[in-house]
C-alpha positions as CSV (number, residue, x, y, z in Angstrom):
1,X,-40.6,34.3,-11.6
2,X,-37.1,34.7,-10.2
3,X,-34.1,36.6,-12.2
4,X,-31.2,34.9,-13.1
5,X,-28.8,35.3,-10.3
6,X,-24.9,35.0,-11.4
7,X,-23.4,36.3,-8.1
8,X,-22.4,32.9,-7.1
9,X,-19.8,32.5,-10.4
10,X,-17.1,34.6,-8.9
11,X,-16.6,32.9,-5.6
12,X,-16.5,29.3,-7.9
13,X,-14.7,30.6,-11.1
14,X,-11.4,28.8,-9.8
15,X,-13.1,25.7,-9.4
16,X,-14.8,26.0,-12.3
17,X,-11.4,26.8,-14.5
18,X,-9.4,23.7,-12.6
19,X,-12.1,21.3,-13.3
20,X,-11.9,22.6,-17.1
21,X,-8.1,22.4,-17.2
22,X,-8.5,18.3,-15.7
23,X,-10.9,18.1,-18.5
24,X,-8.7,19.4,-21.1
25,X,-5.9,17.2,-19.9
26,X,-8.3,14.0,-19.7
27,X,-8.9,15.2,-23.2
28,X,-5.2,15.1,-24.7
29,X,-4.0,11.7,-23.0
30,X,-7.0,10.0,-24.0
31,X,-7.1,11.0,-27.2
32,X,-3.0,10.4,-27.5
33,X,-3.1,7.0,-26.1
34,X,-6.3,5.9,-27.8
35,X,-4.8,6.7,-31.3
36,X,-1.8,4.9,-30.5
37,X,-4.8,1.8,-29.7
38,X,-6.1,3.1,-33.2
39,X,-3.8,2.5,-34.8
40,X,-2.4,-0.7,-33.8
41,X,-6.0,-2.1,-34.1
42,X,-6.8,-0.5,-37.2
43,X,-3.5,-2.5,-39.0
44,X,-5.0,-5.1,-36.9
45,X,-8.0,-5.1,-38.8
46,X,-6.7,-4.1,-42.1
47,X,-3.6,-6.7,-42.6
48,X,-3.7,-8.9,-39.9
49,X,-4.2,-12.4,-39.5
50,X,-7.6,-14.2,-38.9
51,X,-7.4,-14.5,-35.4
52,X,-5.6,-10.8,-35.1
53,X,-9.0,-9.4,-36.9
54,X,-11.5,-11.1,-35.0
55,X,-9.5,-9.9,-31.5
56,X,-9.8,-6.4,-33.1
57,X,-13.3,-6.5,-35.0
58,X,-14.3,-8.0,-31.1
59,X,-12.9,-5.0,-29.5
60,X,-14.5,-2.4,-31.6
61,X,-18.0,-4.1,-31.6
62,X,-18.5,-4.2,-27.7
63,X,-17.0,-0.6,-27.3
64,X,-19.3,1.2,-29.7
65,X,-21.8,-0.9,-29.2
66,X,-22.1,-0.1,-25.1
67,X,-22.8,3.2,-23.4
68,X,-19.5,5.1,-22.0
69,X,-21.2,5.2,-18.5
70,X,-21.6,1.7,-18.2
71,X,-17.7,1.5,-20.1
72,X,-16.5,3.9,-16.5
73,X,-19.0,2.1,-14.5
74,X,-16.9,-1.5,-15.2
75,X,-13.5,0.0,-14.9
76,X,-14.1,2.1,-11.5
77,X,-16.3,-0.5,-9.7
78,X,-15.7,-3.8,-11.6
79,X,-11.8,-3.9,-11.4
80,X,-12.0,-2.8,-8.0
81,X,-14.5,-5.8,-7.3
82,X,-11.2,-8.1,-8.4
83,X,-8.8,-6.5,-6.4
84,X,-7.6,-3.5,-8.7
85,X,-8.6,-0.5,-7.4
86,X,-8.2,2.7,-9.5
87,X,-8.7,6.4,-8.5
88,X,-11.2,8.3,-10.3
89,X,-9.8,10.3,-12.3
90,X,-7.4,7.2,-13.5
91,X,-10.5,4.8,-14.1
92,X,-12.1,7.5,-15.8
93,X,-8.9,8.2,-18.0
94,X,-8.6,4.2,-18.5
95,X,-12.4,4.0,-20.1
96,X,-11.6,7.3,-22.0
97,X,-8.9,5.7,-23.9
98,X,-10.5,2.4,-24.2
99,X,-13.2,4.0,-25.8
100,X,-11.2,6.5,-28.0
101,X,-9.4,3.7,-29.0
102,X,-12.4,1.8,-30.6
103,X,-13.6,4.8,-32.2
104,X,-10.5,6.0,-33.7
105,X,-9.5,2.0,-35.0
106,X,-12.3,2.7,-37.4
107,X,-11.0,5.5,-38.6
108,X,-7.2,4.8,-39.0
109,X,-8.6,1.6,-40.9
110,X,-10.8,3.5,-43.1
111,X,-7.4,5.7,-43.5
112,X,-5.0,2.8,-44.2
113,X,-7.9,1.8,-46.9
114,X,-7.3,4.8,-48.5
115,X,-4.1,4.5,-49.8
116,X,-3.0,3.5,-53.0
117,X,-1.0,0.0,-53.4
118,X,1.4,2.2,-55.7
119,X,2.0,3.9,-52.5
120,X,3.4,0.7,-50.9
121,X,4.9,-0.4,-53.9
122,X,7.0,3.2,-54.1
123,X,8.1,1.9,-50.6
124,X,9.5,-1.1,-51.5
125,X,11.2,0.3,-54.3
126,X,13.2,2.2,-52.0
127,X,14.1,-1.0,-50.3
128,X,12.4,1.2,-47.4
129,X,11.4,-1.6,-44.5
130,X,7.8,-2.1,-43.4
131,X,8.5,-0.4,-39.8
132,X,10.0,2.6,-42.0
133,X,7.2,2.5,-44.9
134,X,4.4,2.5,-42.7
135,X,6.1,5.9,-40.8
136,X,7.3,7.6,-43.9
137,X,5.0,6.7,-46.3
138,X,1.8,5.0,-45.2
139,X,0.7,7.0,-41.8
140,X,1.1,10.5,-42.9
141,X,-0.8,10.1,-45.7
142,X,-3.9,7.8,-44.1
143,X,-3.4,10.8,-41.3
144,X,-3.9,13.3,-44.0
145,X,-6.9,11.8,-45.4
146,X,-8.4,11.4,-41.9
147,X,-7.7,14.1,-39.9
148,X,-11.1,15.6,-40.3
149,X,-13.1,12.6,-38.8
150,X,-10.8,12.4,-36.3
151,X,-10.7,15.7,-35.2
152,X,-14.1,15.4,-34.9
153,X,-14.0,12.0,-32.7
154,X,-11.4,13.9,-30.4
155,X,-13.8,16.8,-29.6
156,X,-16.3,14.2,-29.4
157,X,-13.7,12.4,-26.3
158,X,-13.7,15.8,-25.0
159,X,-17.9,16.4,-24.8
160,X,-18.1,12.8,-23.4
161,X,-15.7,13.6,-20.9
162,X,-18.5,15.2,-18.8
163,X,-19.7,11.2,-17.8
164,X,-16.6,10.8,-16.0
165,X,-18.5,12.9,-12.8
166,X,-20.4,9.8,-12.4
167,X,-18.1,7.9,-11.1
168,X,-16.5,10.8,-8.9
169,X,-13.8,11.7,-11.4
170,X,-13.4,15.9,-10.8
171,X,-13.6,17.0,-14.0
172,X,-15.5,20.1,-15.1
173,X,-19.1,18.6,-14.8
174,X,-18.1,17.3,-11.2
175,X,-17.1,20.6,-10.0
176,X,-20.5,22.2,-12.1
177,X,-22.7,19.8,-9.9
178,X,-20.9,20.7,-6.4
179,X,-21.2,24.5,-6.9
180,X,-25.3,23.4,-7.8
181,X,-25.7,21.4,-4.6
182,X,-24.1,24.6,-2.6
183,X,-25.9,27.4,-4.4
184,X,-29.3,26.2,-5.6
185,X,-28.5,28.4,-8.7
186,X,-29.0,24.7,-11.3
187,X,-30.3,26.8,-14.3
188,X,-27.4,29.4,-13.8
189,X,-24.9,26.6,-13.0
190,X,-25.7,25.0,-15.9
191,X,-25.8,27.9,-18.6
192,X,-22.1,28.7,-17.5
193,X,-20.8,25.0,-17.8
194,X,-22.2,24.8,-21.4
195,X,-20.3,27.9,-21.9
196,X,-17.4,26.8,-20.9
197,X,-18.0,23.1,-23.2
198,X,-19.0,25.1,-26.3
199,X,-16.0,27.4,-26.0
200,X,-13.3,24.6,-24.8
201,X,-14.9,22.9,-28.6
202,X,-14.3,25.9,-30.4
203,X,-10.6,25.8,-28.8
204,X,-10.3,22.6,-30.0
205,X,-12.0,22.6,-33.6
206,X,-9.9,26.1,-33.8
207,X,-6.3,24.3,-32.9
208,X,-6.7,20.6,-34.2
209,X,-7.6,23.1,-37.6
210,X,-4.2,24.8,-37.3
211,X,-2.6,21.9,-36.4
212,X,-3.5,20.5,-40.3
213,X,-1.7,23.6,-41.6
214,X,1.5,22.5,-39.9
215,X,0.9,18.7,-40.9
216,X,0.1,18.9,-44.1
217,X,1.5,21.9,-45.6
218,X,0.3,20.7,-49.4
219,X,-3.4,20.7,-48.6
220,X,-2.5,24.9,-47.6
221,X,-0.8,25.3,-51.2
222,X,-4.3,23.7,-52.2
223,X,-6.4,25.6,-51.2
224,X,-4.6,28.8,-51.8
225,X,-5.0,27.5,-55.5
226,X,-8.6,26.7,-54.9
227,X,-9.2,30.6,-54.1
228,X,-7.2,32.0,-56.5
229,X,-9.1,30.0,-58.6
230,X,-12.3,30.8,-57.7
231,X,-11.4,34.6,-57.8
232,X,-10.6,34.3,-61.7
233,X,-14.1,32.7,-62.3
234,X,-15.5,35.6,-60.5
């Protein structure tokens, strides 16, 4: 039986730490631009027109309902096929987003769902316009109410990011794969780039977590109540 052999790591740990920083990048502008696509096509859904919600409810169906690898497959070699040719790591951002975007629709529109009609009455009691309602008074609180799932969906974008070496994109996996094919080392190889995914989650889970304390600072006055109440119980 042969010992596990981790000599190779620190001739590749710069390759290893630029394909995690291209993954981390792929991470925050899919996950940016596909909640933008959220959100458009969860108000879509919620409180638009017939033909609006059936373009949306479309949309959503045939993204969740199709492998991300075949999702990358049809950007990279399909729009090339009919003359628009992407690079890698742009096709695999593209499908990233498209597919974030589906994901996260449901979850904005579970969000808007959420709130009360008071709350949109309040709105238009302030003679506040739809545009300004919908910033001021509808999004941050569906955000609030969501942020959880979503959070989860964008670590989720993040895990899934590893497909994207499939269709040559150098992310993290990419880069794991050609330090395998030069050192032989697969199980080694292997061990590290799960590693590096589980820790770059925790990173994530740890700052989309702090982020909610900066969001929504009434949810930290909560749960400092929560404890305090807790600790007179006890």
């Amino acid at each position: 039986m042969q010992s596990l052999q981790f000599g190779w790591l620190s001739q590749n740990i710069g390759m290893l730490l630029h394909g995690a920083l291209t993954t981390i990048l792929l991470t925050v502008a899919a996950c940016a631009a596909g909640s933008l696509i959220g959100i458009a096509v969860g108000l879509c859904r919620q409180r638009g027109n017939l033909a609006l919600r059936t373009l949306g409810a479309t949309y959503v169906e045939a993204i969740r309902n199709t492998p991300l690898l075949v999702q990358a497959f049809i950007v990279y070699f399909g729009l090339s096929s009919v003359g628009f040719r992407l690079d890698p790591l742009s096709a695999a951002l593209l499908a990233l987003v498209v597919n974030c975007g589906a994901y996260s629709a449901e979850i904005f529109r579970a969000g808007f769902q959420s709130i009360q009609p008071a709350q949109h009455q309040a709105a238009e009691s302030l003679a506040l316009s739809k545009f300004q309602a919908f910033v001021h008074v509808i999004l941050p609180q569906a955000l609030r109410n969501i942020w959880v799932p979503l959070s989860g969906q964008f670590v989720l974008i993040m895990l899934a990011s590893s497909i994207v070496s499939q269709i040559s994109a150098e992310e993290l996996t990419a880069f794991a794969n050609q330090i395998q094919s030069s050192t032989f080392r697969s199980f080694e190889v292997y061990i590290v780039l799960a590693v590096m995914y589980l820790t770059l989650s925790i990173l994530l889970k740890t700052l989309l977590s702090r982020m909610a304390y900066v969001l929504f600072p009434e949810q930290r006055v909560l749960r400092r109540s929560q404890r305090r109440a807790r600790r007179g119980v006890r």
